[in-house]
C-alpha positions in Angstrom: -119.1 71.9 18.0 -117.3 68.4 17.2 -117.7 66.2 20.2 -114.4 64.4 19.9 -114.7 62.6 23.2 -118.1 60.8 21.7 -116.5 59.9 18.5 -113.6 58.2 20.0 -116.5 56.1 22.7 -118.6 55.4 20.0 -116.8 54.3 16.9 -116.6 50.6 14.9 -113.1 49.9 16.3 -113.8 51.7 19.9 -112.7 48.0 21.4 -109.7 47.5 19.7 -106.5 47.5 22.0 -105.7 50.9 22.6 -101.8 49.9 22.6 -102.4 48.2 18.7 -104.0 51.5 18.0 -101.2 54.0 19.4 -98.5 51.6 18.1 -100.5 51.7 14.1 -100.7 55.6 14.9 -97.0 56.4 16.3 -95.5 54.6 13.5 -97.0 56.3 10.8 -96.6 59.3 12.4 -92.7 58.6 12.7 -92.2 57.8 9.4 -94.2 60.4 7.9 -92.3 63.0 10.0 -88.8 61.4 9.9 -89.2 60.6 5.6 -90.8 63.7 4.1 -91.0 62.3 1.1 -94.5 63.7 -0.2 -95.4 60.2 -2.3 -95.9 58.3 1.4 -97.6 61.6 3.3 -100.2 61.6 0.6 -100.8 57.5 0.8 -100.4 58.1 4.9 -103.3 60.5 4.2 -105.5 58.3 2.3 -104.7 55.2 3.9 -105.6 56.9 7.5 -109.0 59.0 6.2 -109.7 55.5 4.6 -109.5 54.0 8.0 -111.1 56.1 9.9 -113.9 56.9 7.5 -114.8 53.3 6.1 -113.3 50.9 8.8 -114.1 53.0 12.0 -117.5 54.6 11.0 -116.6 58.0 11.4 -118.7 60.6 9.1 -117.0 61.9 6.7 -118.3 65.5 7.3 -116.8 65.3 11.0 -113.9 64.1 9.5 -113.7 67.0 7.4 -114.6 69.5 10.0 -111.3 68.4 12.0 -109.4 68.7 8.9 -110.2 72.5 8.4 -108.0 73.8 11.2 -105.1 72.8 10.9 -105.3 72.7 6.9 -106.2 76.5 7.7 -102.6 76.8 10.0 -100.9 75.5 7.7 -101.3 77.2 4.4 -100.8 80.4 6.7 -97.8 79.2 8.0 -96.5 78.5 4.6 -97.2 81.4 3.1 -94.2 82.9 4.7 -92.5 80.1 3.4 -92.8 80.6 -0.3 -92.5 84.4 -0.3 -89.3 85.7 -0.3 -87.7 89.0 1.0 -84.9 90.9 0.0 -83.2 94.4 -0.4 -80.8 93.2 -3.4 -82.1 94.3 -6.7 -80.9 91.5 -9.1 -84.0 89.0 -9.5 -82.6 85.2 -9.5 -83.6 84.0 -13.3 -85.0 81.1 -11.8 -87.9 83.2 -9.9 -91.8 81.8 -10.1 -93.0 85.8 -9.4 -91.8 89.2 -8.1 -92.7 92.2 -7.2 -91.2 95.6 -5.5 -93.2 96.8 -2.7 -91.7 100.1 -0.9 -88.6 99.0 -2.0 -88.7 95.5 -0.8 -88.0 92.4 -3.7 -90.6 89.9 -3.1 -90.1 86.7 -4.5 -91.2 83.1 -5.2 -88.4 80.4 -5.8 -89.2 76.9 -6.7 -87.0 75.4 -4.4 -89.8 77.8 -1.6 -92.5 76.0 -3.3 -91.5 72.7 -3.1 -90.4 73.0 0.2 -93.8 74.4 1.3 -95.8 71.3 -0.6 -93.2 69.3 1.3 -94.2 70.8 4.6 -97.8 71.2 3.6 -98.5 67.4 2.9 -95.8 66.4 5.9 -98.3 68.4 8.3 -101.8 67.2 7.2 -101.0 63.4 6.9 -99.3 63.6 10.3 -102.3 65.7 11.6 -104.4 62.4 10.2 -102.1 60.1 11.9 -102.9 61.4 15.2 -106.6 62.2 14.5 -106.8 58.4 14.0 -105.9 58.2 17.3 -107.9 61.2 18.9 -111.0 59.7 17.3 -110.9 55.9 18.0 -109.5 55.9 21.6 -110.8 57.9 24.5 -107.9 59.0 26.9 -109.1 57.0 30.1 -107.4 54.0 27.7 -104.9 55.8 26.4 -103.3 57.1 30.2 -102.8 53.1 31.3 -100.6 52.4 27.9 -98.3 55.7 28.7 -98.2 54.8 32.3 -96.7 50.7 31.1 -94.4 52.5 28.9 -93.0 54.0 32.0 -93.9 58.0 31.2 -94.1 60.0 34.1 -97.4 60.2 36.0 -96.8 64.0 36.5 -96.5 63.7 32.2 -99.9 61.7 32.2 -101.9 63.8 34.7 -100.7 67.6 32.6 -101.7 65.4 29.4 -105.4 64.7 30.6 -105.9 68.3 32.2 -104.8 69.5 29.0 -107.0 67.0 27.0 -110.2 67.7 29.6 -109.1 71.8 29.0 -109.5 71.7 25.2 -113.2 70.5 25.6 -113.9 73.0 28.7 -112.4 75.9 26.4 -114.8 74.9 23.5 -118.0 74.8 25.3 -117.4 78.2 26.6 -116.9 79.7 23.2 -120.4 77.4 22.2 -122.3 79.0 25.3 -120.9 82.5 24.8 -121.5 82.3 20.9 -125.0 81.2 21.5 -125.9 83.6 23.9 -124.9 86.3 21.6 -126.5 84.9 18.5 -130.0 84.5 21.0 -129.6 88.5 21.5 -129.1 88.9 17.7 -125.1 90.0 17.3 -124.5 88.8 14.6 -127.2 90.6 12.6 -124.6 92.6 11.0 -120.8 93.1 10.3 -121.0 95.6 12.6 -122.6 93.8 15.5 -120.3 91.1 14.7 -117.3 92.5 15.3 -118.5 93.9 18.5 -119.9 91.3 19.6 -116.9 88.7 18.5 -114.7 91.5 20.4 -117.2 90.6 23.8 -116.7 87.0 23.6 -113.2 86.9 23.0 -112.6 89.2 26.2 -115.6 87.2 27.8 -113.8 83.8 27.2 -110.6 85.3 29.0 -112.2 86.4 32.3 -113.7 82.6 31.7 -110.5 81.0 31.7 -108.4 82.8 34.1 
């Protein structure tokens, strides 16, 4: 398990102002989001990996790790984005792929696929603009630049609960997957499944 809260204490640019990084961060973020234009998500991407691999001294292979989730998300979430369904039976001539299941046209436009690399790119280098900011500031510096630009300290409070939550929530699943894999469940995929079955209904009594 990524310990996020030690990367963003012990990185090359840890003292930098926390408001120069959240400002570098937002911005990027805002025009990435705002734009989505796919030639400036893919230099957001590489100019913020760049940054946080070679200026801030973060490993690469931790980088990486973060990336995996939500690069996971999101080609799940476009999936239903590029596939197409309908009842009519004339096929657009402009159609990628098709097939009749049950009954059910399913296609692939190329106006769904662009939008879907649009998305997909938008997403990631976003995800990198706020992982620039997860991993070189820890949130005791981040809480005093919300509070000066007057957010709510109810806001601030639910933000570090939910930040401290996160971190509680993953070393339950590392103490429950541990103890399981000490006892030998995962010899199998049989034992896996039961025993991936335990920890998930383990983990709920844990956080209610």
């Amino acid at each position: 398990m990524l310990n996020i809260d030690f990367l963003a204490s012990h990185n090359a640019i840890q003292k930098v102002a926390a408001s120069q990084k959240m400002t570098f961060s937002f911005i990027a973020l805002l025009l990435v989001t705002l734009l989505r234009n796919n030639v400036l998500s893919i230099w957001t991407l590489l100019i913020m990996s760049s940054v946080i691999i070679f200026y801030a001294k973060i490993s690469w292979k931790s980088y990486v790790a973060l990336l995996i989730a939500p690069i996971g998300f999101v080609l799940v979430g476009i999936i239903t984005i590029i596939i197409s369904v309908t009842f009519s039976e004339p096929v657009p001539t402009t159609t990628l792929w098709h097939s009749t299941f049950l009954g059910i046209q399913l296609l692939i436009l190329p106006n769904d696929v662009f939008r879907a690399i649009t998305i997909f790119f938008t997403a990631i280098s976003a995800t990198s603009c706020l992982y620039f900011l997860i991993v070189t500031t820890p949130i005791y510096e981040i809480s005093p630049v919300l509070a000066k630009l007057g957010v709510p300290a109810i806001i601030i409070e639910l933000i570090e609960l939910m930040y401290r939550f996160i971190f509680l929530f993953l070393q339950t699943v590392a103490h429950l997957f541990n103890a399981q894999h000490a006892r030998l469940g995962y010899r199998s995929y049989q034992t896996s499944f039961h025993s991936l079955s335990m920890l998930i209904s383990a983990l709920f009594r844990s956080i209610f």
